[in-house]
Jmol script that loads the backbone (N, CA, C; Angstrom):
load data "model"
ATOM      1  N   UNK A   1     -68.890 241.527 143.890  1.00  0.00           N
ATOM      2  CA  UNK A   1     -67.891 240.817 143.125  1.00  0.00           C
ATOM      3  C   UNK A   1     -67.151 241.813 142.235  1.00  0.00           C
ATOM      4  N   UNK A   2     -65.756 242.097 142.254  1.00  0.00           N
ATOM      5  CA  UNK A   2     -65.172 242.907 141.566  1.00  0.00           C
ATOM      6  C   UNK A   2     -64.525 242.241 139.495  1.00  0.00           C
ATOM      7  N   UNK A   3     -64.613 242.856 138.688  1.00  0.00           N
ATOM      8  CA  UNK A   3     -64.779 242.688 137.413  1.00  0.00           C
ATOM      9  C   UNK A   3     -63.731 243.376 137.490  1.00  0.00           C
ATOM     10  N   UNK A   4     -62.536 242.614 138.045  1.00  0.00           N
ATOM     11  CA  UNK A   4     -60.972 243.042 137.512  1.00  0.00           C
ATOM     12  C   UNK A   4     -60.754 242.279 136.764  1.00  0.00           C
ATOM     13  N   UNK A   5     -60.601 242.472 135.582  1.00  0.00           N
ATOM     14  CA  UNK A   5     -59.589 241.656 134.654  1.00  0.00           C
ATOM     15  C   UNK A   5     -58.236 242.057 134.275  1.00  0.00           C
ATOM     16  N   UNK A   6     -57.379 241.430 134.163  1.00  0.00           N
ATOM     17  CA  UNK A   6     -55.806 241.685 133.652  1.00  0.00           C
ATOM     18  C   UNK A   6     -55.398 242.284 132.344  1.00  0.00           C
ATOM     19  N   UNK A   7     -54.906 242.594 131.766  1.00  0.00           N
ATOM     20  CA  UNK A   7     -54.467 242.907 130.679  1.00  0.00           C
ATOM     21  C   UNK A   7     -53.481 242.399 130.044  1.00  0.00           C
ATOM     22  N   UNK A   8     -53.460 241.863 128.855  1.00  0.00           N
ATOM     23  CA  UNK A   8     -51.867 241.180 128.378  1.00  0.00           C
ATOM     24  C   UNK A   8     -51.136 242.154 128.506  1.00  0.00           C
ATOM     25  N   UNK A   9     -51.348 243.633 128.324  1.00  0.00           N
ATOM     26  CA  UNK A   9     -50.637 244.841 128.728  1.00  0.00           C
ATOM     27  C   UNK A   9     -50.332 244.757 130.064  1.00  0.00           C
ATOM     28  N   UNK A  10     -51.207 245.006 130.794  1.00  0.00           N
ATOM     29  CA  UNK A  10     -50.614 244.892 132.068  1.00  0.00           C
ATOM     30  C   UNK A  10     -49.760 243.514 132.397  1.00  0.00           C
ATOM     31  N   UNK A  11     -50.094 242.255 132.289  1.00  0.00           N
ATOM     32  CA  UNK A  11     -49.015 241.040 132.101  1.00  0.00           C
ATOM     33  C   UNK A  11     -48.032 241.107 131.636  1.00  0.00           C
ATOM     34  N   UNK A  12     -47.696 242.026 130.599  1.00  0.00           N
ATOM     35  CA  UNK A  12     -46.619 242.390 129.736  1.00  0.00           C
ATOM     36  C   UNK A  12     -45.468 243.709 130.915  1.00  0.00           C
ATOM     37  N   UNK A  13     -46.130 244.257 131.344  1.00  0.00           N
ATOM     38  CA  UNK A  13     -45.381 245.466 132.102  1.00  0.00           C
ATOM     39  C   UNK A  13     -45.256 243.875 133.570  1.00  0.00           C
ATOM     40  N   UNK A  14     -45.662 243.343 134.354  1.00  0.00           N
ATOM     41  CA  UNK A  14     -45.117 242.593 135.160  1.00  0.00           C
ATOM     42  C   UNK A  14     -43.709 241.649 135.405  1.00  0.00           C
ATOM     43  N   UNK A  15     -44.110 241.471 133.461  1.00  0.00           N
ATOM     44  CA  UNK A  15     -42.953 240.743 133.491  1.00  0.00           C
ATOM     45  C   UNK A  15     -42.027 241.271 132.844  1.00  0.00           C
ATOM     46  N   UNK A  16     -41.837 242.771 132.678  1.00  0.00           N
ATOM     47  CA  UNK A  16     -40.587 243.293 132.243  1.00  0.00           C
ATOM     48  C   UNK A  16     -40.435 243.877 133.562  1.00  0.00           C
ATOM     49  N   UNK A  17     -41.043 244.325 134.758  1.00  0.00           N
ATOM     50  CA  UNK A  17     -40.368 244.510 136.437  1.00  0.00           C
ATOM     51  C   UNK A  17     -39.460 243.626 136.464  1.00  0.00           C
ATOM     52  N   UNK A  18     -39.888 242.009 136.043  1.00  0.00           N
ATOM     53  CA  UNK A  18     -39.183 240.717 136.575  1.00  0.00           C
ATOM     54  C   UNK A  18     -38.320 240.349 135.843  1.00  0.00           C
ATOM     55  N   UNK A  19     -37.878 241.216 134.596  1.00  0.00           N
ATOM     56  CA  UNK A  19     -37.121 241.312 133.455  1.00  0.00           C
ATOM     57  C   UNK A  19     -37.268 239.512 133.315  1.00  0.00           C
ATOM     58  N   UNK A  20     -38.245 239.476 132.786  1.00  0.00           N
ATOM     59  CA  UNK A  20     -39.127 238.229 131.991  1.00  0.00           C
ATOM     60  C   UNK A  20     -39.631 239.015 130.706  1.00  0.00           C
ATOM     61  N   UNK A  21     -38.849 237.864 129.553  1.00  0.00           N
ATOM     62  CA  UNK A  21     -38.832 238.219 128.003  1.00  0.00           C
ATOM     63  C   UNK A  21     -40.128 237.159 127.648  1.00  0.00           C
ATOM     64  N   UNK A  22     -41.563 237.551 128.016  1.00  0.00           N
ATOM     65  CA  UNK A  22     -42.294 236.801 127.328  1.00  0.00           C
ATOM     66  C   UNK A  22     -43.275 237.060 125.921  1.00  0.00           C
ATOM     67  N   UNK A  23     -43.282 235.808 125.404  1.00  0.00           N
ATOM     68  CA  UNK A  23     -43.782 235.904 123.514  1.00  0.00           C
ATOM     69  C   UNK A  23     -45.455 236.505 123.840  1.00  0.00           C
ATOM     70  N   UNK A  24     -45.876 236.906 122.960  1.00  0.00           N
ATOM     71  CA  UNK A  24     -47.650 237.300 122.650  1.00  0.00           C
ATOM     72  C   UNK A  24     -48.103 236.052 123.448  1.00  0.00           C
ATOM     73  N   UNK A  25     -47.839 235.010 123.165  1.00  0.00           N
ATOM     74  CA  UNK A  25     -49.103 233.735 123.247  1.00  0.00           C
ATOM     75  C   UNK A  25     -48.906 233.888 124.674  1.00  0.00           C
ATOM     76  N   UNK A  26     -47.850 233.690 125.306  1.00  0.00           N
ATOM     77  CA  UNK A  26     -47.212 233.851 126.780  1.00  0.00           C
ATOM     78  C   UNK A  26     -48.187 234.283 127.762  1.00  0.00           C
ATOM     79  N   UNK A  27     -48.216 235.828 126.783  1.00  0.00           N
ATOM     80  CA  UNK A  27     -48.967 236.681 127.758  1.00  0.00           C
ATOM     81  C   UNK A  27     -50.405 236.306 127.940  1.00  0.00           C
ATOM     82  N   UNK A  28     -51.078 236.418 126.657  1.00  0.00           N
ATOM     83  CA  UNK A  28     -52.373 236.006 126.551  1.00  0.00           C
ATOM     84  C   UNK A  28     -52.643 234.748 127.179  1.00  0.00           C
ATOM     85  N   UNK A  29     -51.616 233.502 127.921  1.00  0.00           N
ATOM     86  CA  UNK A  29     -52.084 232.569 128.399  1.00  0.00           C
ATOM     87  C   UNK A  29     -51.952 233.007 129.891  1.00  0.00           C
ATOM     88  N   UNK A  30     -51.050 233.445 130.154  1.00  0.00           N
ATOM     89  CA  UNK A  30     -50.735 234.010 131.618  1.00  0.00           C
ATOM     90  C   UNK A  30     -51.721 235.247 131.942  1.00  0.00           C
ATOM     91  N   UNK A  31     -52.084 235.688 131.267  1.00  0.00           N
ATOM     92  CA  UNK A  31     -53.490 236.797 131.682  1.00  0.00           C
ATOM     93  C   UNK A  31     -54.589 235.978 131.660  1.00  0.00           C
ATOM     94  N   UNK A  32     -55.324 234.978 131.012  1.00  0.00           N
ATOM     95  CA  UNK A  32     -56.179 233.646 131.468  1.00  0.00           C
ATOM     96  C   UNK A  32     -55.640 233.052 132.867  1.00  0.00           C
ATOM     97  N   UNK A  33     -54.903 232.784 132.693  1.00  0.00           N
ATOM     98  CA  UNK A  33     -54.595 231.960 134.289  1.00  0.00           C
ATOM     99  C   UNK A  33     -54.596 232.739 135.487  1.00  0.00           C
ATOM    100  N   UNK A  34     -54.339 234.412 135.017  1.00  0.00           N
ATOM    101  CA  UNK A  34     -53.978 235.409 136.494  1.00  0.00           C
ATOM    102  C   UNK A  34     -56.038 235.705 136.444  1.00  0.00           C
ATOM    103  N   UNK A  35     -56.316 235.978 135.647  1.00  0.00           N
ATOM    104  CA  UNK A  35     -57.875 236.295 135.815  1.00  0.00           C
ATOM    105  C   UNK A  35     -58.670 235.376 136.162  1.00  0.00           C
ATOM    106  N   UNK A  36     -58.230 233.696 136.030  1.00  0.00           N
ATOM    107  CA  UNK A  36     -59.120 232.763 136.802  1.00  0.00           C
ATOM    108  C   UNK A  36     -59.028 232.975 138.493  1.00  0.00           C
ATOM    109  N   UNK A  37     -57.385 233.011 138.593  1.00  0.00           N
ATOM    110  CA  UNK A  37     -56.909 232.983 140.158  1.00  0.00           C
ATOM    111  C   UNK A  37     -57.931 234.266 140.325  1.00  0.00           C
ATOM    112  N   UNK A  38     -58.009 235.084 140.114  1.00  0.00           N
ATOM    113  CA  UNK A  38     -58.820 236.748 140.658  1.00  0.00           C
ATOM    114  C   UNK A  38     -59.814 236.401 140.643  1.00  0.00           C
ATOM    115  N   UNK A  39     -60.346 235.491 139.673  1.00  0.00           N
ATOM    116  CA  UNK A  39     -62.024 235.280 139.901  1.00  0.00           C
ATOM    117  C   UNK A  39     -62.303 234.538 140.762  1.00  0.00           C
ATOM    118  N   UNK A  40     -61.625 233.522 141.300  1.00  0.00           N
ATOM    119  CA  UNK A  40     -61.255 232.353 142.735  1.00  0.00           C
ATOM    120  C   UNK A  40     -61.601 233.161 143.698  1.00  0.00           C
ATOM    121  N   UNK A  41     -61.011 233.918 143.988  1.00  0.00           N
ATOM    122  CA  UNK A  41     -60.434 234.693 144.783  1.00  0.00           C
ATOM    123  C   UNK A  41     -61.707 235.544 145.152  1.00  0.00           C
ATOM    124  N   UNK A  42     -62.260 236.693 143.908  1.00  0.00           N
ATOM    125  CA  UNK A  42     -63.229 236.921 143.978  1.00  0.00           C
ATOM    126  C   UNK A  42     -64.897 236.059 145.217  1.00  0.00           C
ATOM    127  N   UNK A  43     -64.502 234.641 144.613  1.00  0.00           N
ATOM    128  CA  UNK A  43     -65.226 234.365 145.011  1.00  0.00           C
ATOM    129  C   UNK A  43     -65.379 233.778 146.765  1.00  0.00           C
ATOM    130  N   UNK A  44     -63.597 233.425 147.161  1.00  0.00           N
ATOM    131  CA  UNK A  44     -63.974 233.551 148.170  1.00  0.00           C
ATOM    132  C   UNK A  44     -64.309 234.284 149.042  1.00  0.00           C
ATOM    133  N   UNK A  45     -63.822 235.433 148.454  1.00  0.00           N
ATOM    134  CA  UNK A  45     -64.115 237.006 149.158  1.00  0.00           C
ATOM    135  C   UNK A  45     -65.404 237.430 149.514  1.00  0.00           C
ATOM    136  N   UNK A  46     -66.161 236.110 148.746  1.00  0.00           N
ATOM    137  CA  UNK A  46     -67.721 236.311 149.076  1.00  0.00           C
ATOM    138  C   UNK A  46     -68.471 235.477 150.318  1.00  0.00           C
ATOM    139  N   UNK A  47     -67.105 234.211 150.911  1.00  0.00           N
ATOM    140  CA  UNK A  47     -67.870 233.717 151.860  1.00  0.00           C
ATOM    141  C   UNK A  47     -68.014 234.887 153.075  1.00  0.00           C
ATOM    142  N   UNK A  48     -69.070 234.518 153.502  1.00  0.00           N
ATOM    143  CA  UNK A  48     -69.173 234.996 155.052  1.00  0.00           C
ATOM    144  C   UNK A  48     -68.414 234.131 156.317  1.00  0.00           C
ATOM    145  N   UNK A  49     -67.285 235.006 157.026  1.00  0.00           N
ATOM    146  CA  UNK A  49     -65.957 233.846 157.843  1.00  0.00           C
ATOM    147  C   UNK A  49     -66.523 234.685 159.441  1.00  0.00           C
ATOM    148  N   UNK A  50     -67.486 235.994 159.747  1.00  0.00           N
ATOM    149  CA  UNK A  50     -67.293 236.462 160.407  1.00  0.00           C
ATOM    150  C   UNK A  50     -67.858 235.592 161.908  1.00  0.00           C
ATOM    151  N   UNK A  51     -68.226 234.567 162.139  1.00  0.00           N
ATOM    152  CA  UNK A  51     -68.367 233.579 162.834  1.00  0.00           C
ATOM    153  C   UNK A  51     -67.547 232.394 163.128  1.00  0.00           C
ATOM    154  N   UNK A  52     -66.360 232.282 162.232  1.00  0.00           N
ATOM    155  CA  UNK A  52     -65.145 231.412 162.237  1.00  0.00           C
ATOM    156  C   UNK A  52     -64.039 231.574 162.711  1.00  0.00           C
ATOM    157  N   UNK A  53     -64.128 231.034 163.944  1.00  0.00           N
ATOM    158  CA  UNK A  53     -62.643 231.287 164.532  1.00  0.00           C
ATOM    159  C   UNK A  53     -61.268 231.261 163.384  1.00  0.00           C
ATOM    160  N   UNK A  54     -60.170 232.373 163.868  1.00  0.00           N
ATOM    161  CA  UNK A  54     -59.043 232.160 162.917  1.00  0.00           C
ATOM    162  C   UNK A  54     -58.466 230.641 163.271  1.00  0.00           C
ATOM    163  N   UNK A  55     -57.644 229.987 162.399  1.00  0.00           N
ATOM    164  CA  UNK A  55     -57.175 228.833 163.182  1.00  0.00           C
ATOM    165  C   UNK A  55     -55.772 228.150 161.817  1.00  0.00           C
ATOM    166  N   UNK A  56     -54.514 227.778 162.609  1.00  0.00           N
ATOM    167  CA  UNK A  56     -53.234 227.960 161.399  1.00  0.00           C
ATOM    168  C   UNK A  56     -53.722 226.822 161.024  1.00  0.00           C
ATOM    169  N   UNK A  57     -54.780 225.653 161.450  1.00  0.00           N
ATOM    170  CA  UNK A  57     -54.609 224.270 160.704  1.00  0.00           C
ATOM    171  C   UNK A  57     -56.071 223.450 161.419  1.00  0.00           C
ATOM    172  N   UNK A  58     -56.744 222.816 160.316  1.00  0.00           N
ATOM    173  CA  UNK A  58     -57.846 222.199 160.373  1.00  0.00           C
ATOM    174  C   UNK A  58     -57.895 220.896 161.230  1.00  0.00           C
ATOM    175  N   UNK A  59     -56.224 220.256 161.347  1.00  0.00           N
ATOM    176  CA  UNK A  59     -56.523 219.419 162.245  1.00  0.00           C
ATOM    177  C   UNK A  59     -55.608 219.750 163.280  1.00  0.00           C
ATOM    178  N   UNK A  60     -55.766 219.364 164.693  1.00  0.00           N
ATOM    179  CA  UNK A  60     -55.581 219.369 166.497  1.00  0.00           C
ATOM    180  C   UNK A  60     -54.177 219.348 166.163  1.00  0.00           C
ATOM    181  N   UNK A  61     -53.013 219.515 166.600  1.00  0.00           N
ATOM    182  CA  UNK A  61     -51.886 219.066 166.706  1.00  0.00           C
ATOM    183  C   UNK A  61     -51.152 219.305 168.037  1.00  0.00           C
ATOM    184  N   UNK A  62     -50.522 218.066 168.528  1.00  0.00           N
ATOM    185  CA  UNK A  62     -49.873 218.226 169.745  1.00  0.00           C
ATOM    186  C   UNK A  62     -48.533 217.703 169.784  1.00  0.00           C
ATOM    187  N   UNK A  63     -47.567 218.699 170.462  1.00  0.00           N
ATOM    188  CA  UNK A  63     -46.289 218.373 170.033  1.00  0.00           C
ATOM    189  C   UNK A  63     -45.669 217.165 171.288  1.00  0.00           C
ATOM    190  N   UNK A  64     -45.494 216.145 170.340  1.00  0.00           N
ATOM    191  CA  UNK A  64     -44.589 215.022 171.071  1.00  0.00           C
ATOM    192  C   UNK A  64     -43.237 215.144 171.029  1.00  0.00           C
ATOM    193  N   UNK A  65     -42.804 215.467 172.238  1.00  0.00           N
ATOM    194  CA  UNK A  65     -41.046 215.509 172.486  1.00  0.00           C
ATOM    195  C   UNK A  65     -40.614 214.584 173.336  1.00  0.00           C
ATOM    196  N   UNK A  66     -39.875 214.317 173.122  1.00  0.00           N
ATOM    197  CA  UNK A  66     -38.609 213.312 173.308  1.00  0.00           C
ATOM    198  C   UNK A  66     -38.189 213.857 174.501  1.00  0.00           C
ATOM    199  N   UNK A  67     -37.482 212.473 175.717  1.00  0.00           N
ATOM    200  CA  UNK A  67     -37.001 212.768 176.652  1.00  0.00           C
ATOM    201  C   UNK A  67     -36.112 213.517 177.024  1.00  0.00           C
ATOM    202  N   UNK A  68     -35.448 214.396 178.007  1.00  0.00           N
ATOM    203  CA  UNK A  68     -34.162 214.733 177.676  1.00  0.00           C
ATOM    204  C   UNK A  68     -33.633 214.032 178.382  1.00  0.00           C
ATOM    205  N   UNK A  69     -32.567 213.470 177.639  1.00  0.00           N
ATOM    206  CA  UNK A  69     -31.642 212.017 178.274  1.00  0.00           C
ATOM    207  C   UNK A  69     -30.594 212.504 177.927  1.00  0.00           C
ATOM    208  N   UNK A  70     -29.348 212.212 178.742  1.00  0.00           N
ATOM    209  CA  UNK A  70     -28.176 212.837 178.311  1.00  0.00           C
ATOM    210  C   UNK A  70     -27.720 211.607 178.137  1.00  0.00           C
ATOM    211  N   UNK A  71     -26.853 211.972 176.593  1.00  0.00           N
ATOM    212  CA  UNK A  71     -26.104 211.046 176.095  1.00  0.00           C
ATOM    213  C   UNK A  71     -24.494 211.218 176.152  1.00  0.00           C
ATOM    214  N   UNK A  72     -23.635 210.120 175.528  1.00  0.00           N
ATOM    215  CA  UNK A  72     -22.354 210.270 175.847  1.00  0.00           C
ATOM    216  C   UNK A  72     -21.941 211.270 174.717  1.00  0.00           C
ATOM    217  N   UNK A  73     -21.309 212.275 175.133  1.00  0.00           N
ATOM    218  CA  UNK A  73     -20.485 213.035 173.702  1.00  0.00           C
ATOM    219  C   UNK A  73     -19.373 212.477 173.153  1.00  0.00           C
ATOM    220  N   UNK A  74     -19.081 212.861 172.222  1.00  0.00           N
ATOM    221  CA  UNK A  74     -17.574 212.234 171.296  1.00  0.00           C
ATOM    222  C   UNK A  74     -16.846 213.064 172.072  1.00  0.00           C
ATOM    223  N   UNK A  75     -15.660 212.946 172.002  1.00  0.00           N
ATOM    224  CA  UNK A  75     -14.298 213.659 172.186  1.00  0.00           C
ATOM    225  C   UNK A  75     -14.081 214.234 171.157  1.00  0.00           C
ATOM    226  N   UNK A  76     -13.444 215.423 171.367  1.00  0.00           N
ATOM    227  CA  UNK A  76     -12.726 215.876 170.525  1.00  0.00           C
ATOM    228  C   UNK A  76     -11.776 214.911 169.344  1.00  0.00           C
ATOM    229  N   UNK A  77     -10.682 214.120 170.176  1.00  0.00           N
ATOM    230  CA  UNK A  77     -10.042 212.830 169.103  1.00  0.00           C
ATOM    231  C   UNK A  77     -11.355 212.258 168.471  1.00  0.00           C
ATOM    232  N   UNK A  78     -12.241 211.986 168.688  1.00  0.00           N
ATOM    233  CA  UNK A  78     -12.637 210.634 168.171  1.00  0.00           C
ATOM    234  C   UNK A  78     -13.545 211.789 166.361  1.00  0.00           C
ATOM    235  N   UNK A  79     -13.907 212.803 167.038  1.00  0.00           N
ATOM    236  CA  UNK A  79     -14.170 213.519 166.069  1.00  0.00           C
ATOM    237  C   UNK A  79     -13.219 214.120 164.937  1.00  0.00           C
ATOM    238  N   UNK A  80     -11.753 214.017 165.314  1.00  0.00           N
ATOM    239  CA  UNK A  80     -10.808 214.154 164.760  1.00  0.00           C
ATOM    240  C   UNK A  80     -10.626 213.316 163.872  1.00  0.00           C
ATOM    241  N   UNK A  81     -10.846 211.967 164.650  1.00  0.00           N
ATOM    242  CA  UNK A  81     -10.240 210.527 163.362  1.00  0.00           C
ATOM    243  C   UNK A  81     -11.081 210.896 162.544  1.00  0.00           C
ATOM    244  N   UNK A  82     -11.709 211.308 161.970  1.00  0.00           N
ATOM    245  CA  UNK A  82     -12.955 211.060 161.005  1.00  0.00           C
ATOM    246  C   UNK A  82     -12.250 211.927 160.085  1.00  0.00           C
ATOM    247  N   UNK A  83     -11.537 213.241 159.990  1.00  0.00           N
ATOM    248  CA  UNK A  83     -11.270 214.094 159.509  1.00  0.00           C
ATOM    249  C   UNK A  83      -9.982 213.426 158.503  1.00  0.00           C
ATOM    250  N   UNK A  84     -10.264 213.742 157.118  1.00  0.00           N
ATOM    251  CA  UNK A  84      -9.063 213.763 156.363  1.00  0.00           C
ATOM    252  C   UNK A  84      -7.933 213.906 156.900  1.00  0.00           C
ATOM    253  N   UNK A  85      -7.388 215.217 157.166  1.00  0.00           N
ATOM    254  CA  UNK A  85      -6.505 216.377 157.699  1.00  0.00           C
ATOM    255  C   UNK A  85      -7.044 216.948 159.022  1.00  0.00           C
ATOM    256  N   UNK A  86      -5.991 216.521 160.044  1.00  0.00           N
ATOM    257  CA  UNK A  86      -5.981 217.770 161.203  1.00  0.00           C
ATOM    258  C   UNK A  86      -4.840 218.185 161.701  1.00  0.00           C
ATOM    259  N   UNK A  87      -4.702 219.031 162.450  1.00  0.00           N
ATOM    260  CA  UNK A  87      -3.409 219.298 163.106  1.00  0.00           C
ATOM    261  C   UNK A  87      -3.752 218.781 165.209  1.00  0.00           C
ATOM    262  N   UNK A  88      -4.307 218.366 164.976  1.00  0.00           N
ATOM    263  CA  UNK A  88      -4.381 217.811 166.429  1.00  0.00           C
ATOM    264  C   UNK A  88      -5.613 218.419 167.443  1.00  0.00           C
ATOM    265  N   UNK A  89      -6.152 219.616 166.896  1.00  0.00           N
ATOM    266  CA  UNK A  89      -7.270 220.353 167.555  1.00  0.00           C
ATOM    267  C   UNK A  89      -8.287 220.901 166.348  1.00  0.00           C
ATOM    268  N   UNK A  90      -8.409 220.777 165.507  1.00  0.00           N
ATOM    269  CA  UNK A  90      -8.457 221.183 164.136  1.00  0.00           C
ATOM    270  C   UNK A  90      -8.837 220.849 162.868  1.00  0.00           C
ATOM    271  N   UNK A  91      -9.724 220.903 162.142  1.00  0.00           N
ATOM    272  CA  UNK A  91     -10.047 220.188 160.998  1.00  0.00           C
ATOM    273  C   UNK A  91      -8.974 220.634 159.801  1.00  0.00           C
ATOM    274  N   UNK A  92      -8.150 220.448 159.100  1.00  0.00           N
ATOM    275  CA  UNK A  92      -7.276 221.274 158.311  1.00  0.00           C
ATOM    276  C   UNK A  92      -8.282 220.824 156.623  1.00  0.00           C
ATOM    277  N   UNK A  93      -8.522 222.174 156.619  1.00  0.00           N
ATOM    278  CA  UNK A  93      -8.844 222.153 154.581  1.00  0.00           C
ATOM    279  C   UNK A  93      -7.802 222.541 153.617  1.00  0.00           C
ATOM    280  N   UNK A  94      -8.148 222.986 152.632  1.00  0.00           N
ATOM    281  CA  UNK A  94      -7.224 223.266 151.582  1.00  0.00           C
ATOM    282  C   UNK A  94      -7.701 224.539 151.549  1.00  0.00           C
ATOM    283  N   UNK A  95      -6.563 225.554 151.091  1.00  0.00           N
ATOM    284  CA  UNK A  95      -6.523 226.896 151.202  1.00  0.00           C
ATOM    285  C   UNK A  95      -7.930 227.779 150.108  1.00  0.00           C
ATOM    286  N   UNK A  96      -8.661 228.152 149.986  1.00  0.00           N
ATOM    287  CA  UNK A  96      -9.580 228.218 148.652  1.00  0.00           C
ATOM    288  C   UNK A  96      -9.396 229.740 148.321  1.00  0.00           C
ATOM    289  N   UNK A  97      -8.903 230.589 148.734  1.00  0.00           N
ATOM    290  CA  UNK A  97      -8.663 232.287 148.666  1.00  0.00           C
ATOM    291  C   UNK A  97      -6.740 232.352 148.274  1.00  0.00           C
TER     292      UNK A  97
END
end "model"
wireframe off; spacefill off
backbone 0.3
color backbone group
């Protein structure tokens, strides 16, 4: 089990990388919370996995897809009516540059 602990110093240099302006209390609470996660961590580092298959997800998953059915497409017009502004082939916007 490794006996890393954080430092409000070292918490303090992290978050001036991340140009994060944090107060004393800040740090001292955020170096509690980064040294619990490490001690977590610590500890799973202690199970034994070397008998456990790797696996991305605990439960089975099988992918259900949909038929391929061909459907009717829009037209070009009919996708047009919808449009504010067109010029006949064309969606027309307003100039923004």
């Amino acid at each position: 089990m490794s006996d890393v602990k954080l430092s409000t110093d070292e918490v303090a240099k992290v978050a001036s990388l991340a140009r994060l302006d944090l107060s004393d209390e800040k740090k001292e609470l955020f170096a509690g919370q980064l040294n619990n996660i490490l001690s977590y961590m610590d500890k799973l580092n202690e199970i034994d996995t070397k008998d456990i298959e790797p696996m991305f997800s605990p439960v089975e998953h099988t992918t259900v897809l949909r038929k391929d059915v061909v459907i009717k497409e829009h037209t070009r017009d009919e996708i047009l009516a919808n449009a504010p502004d067109s010029d006949g082939q064309y969606f027309v916007v307003p100039r923004i540059v």
